[in-house]
N, C-alpha and C positions, 0 to 999 in steps of 0.2 A: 355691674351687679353690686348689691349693696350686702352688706354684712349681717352678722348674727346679731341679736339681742344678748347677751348674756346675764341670767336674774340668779341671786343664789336664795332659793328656798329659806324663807326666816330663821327655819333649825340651824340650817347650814351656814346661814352668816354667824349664830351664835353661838356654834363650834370653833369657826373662825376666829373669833374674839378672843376664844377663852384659849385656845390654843397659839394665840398673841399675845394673851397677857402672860401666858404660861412661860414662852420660850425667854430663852437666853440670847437668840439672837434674835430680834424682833425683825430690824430690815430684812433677814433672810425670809421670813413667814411672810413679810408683808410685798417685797418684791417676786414670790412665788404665785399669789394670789392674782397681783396685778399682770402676771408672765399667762397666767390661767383665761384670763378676760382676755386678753389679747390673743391667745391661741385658738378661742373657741368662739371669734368674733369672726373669724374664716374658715369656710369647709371643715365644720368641726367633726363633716362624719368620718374626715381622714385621720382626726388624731385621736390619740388614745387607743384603748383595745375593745372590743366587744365583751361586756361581763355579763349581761343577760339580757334578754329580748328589750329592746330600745332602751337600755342604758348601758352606757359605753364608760372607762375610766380612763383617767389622765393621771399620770404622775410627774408634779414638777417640786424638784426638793423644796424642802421636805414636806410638802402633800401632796394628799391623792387624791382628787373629788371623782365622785361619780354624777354621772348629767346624763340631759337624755334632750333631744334634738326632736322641736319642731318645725319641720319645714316650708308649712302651710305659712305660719307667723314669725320664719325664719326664727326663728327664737330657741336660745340653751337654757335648761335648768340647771343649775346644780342642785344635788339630791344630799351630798353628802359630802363630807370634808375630813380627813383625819390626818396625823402627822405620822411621816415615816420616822425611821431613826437609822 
């Protein structure tokens, strides 16, 4: 069985950015992101929690995306990205 697509919505990469250029610790933000792609390149419907009709979140320190899974084109969206604290 082959794996997910993972795409992050344009917004959602350029949240990403800005909340990498932000931090203090960058490797943390940017190995979070790359933990993110790999989580939800398999059976993404098992991780994270259900937050509302077909979009589900993930929390990998310090962020949280929200994404939503299609199955037809195997493929994740990310929707959204913020940092926790």
């Amino acid at each position: 069985m082959r794996g997910y697509t993972v795409i992050w919505w344009p917004p959602a990469q350029d949240d990403l950015a800005l909340i990498w250029l932000d931090a203090n610790l960058r490797g943390a933000v940017a190995n979070a992101a790359n933990k993110i792609d790999r989580e939800l390149s398999e059976a993404p419907d098992q991780k994270g929690r259900a937050k509302h009709e077909g979009l589900r979140e993930l929390a990998v320190q310090p962020l949280v995306v929200q994404f939503s899974i299609d199955d037809g084109d195997r493929q994740v969206t990310i929707w959204s990205v913020r940092r926790v604290t």
